[in-house]
Every structure is written in structure tokens, then in C-alpha cells.
N, C-alpha and C positions, 0 to 999 in steps of 0.2 A: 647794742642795747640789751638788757637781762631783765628776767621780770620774775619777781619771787610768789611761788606756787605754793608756797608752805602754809597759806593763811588766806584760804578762799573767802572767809568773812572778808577782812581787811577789802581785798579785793576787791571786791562787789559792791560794798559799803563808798569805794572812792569813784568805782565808775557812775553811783547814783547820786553823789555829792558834783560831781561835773554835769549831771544833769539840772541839777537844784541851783546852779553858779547865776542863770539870766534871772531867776525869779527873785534873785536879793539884787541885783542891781537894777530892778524896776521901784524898790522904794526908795532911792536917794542915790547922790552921790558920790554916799559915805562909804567906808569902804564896812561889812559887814561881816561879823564874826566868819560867813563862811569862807568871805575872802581872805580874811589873817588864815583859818585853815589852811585854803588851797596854796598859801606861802609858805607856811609849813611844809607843805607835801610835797611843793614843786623839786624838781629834780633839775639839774646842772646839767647841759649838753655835753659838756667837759666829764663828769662825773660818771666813773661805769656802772655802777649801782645807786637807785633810788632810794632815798631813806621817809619809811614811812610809821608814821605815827601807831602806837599801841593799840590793839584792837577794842579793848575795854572803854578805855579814854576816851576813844572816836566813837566809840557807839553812844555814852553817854551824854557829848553834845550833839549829837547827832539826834537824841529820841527831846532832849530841851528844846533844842530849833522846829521840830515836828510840832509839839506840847504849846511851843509862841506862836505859830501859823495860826493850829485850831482854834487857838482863846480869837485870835484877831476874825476870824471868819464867824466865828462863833459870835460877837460882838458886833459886827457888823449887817449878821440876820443872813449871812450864806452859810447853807447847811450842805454838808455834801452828802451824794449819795451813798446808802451806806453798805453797798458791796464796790462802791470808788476804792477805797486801799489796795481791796484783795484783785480787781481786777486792774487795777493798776500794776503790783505786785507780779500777776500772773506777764502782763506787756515787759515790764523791764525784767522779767526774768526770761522770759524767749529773745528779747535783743539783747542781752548779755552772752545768753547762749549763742548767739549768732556771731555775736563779735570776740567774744572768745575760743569760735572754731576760725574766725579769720585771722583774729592773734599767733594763735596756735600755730599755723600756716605761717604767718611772718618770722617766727619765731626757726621753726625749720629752716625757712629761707635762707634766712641770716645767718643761722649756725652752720649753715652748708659754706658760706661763701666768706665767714670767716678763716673757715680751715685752709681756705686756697687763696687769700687776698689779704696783703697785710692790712695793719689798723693803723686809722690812721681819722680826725675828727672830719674829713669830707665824706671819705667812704662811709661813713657811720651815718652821717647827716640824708646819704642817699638811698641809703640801705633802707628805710625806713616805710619807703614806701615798695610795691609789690611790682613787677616786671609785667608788663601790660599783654606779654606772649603767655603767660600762667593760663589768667581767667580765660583767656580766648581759647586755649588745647581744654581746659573742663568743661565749656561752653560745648564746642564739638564733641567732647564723648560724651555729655551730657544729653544733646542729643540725637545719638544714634543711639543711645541706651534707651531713653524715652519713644523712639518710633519701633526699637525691638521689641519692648513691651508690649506696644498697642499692636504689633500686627500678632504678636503670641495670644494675648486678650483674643481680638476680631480671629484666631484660628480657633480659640478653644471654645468659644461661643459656634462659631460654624462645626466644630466636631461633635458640640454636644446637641444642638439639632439636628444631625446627620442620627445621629444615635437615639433620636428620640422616635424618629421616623423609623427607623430600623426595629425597632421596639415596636412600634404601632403594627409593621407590617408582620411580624412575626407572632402580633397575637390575635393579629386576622389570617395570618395560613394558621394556623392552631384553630382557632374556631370553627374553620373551614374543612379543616385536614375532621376534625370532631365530628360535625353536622354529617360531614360524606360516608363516615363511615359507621355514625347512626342510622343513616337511611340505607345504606348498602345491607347492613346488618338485617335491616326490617323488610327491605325487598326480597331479597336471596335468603329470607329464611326458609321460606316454600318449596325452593328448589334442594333442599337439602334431602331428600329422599325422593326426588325424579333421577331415573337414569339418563347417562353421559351417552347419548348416541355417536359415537365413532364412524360408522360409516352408512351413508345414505344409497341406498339404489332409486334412479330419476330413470321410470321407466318411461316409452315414447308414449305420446300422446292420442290416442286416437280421437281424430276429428267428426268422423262420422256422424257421431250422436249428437256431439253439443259444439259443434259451429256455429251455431246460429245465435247461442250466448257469446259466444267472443266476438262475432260480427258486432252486436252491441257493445263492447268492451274498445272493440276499433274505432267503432262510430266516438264514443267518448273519449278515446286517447287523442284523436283528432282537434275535439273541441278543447283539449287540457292542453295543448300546443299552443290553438291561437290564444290561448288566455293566460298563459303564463305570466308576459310583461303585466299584466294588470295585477297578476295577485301578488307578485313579488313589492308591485309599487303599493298596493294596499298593504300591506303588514311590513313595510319599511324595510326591507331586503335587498332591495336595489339600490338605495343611497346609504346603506350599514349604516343604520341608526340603531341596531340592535346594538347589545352588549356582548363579544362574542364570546363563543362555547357554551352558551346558556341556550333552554329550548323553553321557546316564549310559547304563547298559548291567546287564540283569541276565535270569542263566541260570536259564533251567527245571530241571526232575529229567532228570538223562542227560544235559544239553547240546543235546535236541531240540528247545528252545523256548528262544528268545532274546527281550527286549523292550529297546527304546531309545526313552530317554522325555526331554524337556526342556521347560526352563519358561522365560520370560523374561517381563517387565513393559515395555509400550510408550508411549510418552507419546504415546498418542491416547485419544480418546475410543472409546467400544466401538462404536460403532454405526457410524467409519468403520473399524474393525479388522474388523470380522464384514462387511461388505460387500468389502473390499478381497481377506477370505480367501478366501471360498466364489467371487470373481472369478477370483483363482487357481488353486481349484481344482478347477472347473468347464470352465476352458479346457484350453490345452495347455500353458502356461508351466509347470504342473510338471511335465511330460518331461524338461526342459531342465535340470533339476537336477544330475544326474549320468548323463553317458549321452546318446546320440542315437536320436531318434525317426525310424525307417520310416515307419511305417504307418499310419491311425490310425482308424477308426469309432465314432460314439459315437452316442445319440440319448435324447431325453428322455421319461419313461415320464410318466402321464397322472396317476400320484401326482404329489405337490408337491414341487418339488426333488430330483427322482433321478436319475441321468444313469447310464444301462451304457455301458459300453465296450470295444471288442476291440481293439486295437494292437501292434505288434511295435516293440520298441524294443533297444538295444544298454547291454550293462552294462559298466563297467568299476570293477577296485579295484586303486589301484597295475600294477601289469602285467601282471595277468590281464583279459579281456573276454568275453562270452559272450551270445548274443543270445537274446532269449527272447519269448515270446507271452506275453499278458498279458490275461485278464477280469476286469473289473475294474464293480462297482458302487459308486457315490459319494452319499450321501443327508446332509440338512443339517437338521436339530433343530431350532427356535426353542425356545426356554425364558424365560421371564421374567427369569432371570436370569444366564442365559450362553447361549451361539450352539455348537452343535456340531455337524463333522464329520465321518464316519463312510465308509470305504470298506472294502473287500473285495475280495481278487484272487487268482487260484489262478494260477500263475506254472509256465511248462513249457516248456521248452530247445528253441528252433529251431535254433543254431547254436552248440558250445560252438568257442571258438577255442584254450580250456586244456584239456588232458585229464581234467585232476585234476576239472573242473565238468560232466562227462556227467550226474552225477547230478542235477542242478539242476532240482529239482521243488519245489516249497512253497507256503504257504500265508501273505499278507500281509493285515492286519486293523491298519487306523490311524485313531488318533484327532487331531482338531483343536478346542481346547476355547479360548473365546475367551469372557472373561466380566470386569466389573468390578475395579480393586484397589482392597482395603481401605486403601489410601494414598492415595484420590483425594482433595482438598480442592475447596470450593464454586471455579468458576473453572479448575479444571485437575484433569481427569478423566485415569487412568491405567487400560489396559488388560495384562492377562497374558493370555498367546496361553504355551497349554500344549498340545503332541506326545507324542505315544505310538506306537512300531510295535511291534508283536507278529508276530513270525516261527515257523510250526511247521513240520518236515518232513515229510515223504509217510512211513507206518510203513515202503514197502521201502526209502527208502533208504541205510539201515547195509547191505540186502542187497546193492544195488547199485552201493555204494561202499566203500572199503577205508579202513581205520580212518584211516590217514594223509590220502587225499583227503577225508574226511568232515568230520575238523577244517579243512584248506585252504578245501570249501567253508560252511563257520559262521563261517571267517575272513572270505570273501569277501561273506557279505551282511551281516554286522554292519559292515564298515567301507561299502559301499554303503550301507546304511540309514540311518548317521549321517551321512554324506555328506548324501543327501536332506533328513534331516529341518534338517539346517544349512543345507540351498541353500533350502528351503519359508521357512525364516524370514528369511532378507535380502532373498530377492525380495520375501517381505511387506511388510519393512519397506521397503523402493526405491520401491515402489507409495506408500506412505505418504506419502513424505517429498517425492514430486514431488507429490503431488497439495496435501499442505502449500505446499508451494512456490506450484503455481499459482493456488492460491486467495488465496495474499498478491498477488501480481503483481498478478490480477486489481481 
């Protein structure tokens, strides 16, 4: 079977006259002009080629038979609607479309299986229709086309939310990386013309004259043992409610007692974390923290792990500075199951260089709690190294200060304090990470 391509009008014009064939044979019947057409048009099973009428001709009774409908509808008071042609129009030209890509397809068929099968009026009768194994192999790759699509869709949707987060988080470290090193900036600007002290002489102590202040300072180191679990469980330290590496900040009754507390989780083992602290803070590297170290005398009492100390050292916060005397006893805990440190210092003004900090007298009680995390797995052991400072003032000094300088100085030790307890923990961690280091080299 052949089918002439030269006259897509013609074409189109007879697939819509085979559409228009039941609606003349609901008035009678008679046989109607479109039926003498389609007699005309019809084609011989016998015959290899269709013979089809002129495309002018046909269109002409074609738009007459249109021209009778309307008058009759028109006559009879049915109006159609009046985008009905065009979107009628738009339907038979999509299923034309449609049946002329399956034409198309039969047409291939055919001409394949003519080349290899003679002719002959059965094979030609059978030919006509499409091989039921076709549709079914486009059906399958049909789809697994269709599920490649959707799972490429559902990935590039999951990449472009991957990337969005990616984005987000990159312009909260930018923000972040900004802000530290605006504040770093404004901190250490004061330090830029104090000298680098290189090396410290910790001459011995003599007890003699002021035993009887550290007797006091023992008495309290005592009391800051039994009370630890309570303060760790007041400021949320003990069940890591904190946010970690940040150094939280929380006021007493009146504003006369401040405490600055912080936790973080280290990827060491505990037993080089609690060795590496009490190294720290046994020497002098935590001077060095915030501030420069004068003076310093220390010496070790015949208890186990207690070191007293007297030293003069220099404070600074933002652009204030103020040098101060300092006793101080340091004592270290073993526990089964965490390592703590414990000191105590009554802190008293040798030199203020701001006026507003004449009053600078108080009372410093810090803890260093170095134990286990519940995140360790067999192989890779995780420690949490948790700070706590607790600050009180001397009861005169509201007398001896005026209500403006008294907030200046609670400004002035709470950002000192957090200074410190942030310089305690990078220096720990510095210690760490070289001595990781040199045991790999090693």
C-alpha cells in the first residue's frame, strides 16, 4: 500500500471528510453527496495506488457542505460557540498529527518487508496492520527513558539544595571569619606597643610573711571542690547545654558576682588532655594569656599537686589597663573519671593606669574539668576540657566606686576573664596538636 505525500492539503482535507462520514448518515437513508465523494475517493484492494480527487474541487464542496450545516443550525436557533471551529481545528490537527507519526511508522514497516517478501494481495491485506512486538519494545524503552528522567530531575533538585546550604554556610563562615577579626583587631590593638616577654624568672616563694593569706586561699580552695557539681549543674555544663567554644557569661544578684563558663570536646584522649592542662597550668604559659607578666614567685607545698603563688602581672581590655598583685593557689583533683582543676586568687591594684579601675579589688575562683566524652567510640577516644571563672567583689567596693565606674569595672573583668578562659583553651589545644604531630614524625 502507497500513499501520496505530494499534497498535504488533499491529505488532511480526506482524513476530515472520514470524520464528517456518521454525521450525513444521521439525516436519512439517502446516500449524501458526501457519500458519492467517499465513492469517488475509495481505492481498490486490488489497486497499488489510490486515485484521489483535485485538491481545488474537493475543497470547494467541501466549504458548500460547511456553508449547508450552518444555515441548518442557524435555522433551527443552535448557535455554536464561537471559538468551536478554531478549537475544533486545533483537536483534528493534533490527531492528525498523531496518526500521521503512526502512518509514517506503518509506512517504514511495510517498505522494509516489501524488500524481503514477495507481493502478493494476502501479504498486502496483512501488512496493514502493525506487529504487536513494535509497540511493546517502545513501550519498554519508553519507560526506562521516563524513570531516567525522573531520577536525573529528583538528583539535580537534591544537588541544587546541597548547594544552596553550601552557599548559606559559606556566608556564615565569611561573616564569622569578618566579625573575629574585627574584634581581634579592636582587642590587640593595645598590645601593639607592650613588650614580648621571652623569658620569665619564677623565683621560690617565701612563706614566712604571708602564709596566713594562703591558709585563707586553702580554706576556699576546699569549699570550691565541694561545690563544683552544683555550679557546673547551675550554668548547664554538666549536661552540655552550652553551645560549644563559645564563653557564656552569667550575673549574680546586684551584678556583684559574675561567672564565665565554657565547654568544648577535643579529639584526644583524656589522659594526654589532663596531663597537657595541669602542664599548663602549673607553669607560667597561663600569664601569657591576656596581659604581661612582672613578677612571679611560686612554690610547691608538701600536699600533692598544690602550687601557691604571688606575682604581679599587667591587665589589659580594649584600651583600658591596670596592673595588679595577685595570690593565687592552684590544686589538681584525680578522679576516676575526670581530672580537675581548681585555683583561687584575691587580686588587689598596684598600678591602675584608668581611673575609672581604682577600685580593682576581687575575688577569682576557677575551675578546669577535663573528663571523658560520651562520643568516644573503641579506637578514637574524645575528650571535653570544661572552664568556669567566678568573679566576686570586695562588699566596699560600691563605696569606693561610683555607680558609672563600678559597671566600667564588671565591664572590664568580664571581657578579661573571657579573654583568658579563650587564650587557656588554644594554648591547650597548640600543646596537643604539636605533640600529635611529633609523635607521628617520630
Amino acid at each position: 500500500m502507497a500513499f501520496l505525500q505530494t499534497d498535504d492539503d488533499a491529505f488532511q482535507a480526506a482524513l476530515s471528510f472520514v470524520d464528517e462520514f456518521a454525521f450525513g448518515e444521521e439525516d436519512g437513508g439517502h446516500a449524501s453527496p458526501n457519500t458519492q465523494l467517499l465513492e469517488g475517493v475509495a481505492v481498490s484492494p486490488h489497486c497499488p495506488e489510490p486515485v484521489i480527487l483535485g485538491s481545488d474541487e474537493f475543497k470547494q464542496r467541501r466549504r458548500k457542505q460547511e456553508n449547508e450545516r450552518k444555515r441548518m443550525l442557524r435555522k433551527a436557533g443552535v448557535y455554536a460557540d464561537p471559538n468551536r471551529a478554531r478549537n475544533e481545528r486545533r483537536q483534528e490537527i493534533a490527531r492528525l498529527r498523531e496518526q500521521l507519526g503512526q502512518l509514517q511508522l506503518d509506512v517504514r514497516v511495510l517498505r522494509s518487508r516489501e524488500s524481503k517478501e514477495p507481493q502478493n494481495a494476502q501479504s498486502s491485506r496483512n501488512s496493514t496492520s502493525l506487529p504487536p512486538q513494535v509497540p511493546a519494545v517502545w513501550q519498554e524503552l519508553a519507560a526506562r527513558q521516563r524513570f531516567r528522567r525522573e531520577k536525573a530531575e529528583k538528583e539535580n533538585v537534591r544537588l541544587r539544595l546541597v548547594a544552596e546550604r553550601q552557599r548559606q554556610v559559606a556566608l556564615s563562615l565569611g561573616d564569622l571569619v569578618r566579625r573575629r577579626a574585627l574584634q581581634a583587631t579592636k582587642e590587640y590593638a593595645a598590645l601593639s606597643t607592650q613588650p614580648c616577654l621571652t623569658h620569665v624568672v619564677v623565683n621560690v616563694l617565701d612563706t614566712n610573711a604571708d602564709m596566713e593569706d594562703f591558709r585563707l586561699l586553702l580554706s576556699h580552695l576546699e569549699i570550691a571542690y565541694q561545690r563544683l557539681d552544683a555550679v557546673f549543674a547551675a550554668n548547664g555544663s554538666a549536661n552540655a547545654r552550652l553551645s560549644p567554644g563559645d564563653v557564656h557569661l552569667r550575673e549574680g544578684i546586684g551584678g556583684r558576682y559574675l561567672e564565665c563558663f565554657s565547654h568544648k570536646m577535643l579529639p584526644f584522649e583524656m589522659r594526654a588532655t589532663t596531663e597537657v592542662t595541669w602542664e599548663h597550668f602549673k607553669g607560667v604559659e597561663k600569664h601569657f594569656g591576656n596581659g604581661s607578666l612582672y613578677a612571679k614567685a611560686a612554690k610547691n607545698l608538701e600536699e600533692p599537686q598544690t602550687i601557691i603563688e604571688n606575682f604581679t602581672k599587667e591587665l589589659h581590655s580594649d584600651a583600658s589597663r591596670a596592673d595588679i598583685r595577685v595570690k593565687q593557689v592552684v590544686r589538681r583533683y584525680v578522679e576516676p573519671d575526670r581530672d580537675i582543676i581548681i585555683w583561687v586568687s584575691r587580686v588587689a591594684p598596684a598600678q591602675i593606669k584608668h581611673k575609672m579601675l581604682r577600685g580593682l579589688t576581687y575575688h577569682l575562683q576557677g575551675y578546669a574539668v577535663t573528663k571523658r566524652s560520651p562520643e568516644s567510640i573503641p579506637g578514637q577516644e574524645l575528650s571535653v576540657f570544661q572552664q568556669c571563672s567566678l568573679i566576686s567583689l570586695d562588699h566596699d567596693a560600691d563605696v569606693r566606686c561610683e555607680s558609672t565606674n563600678l559597671h566600667a569595672l564588671m565591664n572590664f573583668l568580664v571581657v578579661n576573664t573571657a579573654q583568658n578562659i579563650r587564650a587557656h583553651r588554644e594554648r591547650i589545644e597548640n600543646m596537643l596538636v604539636d605533640r600529635a604531630v611529633a609523635r607521628r614524625v617520630q
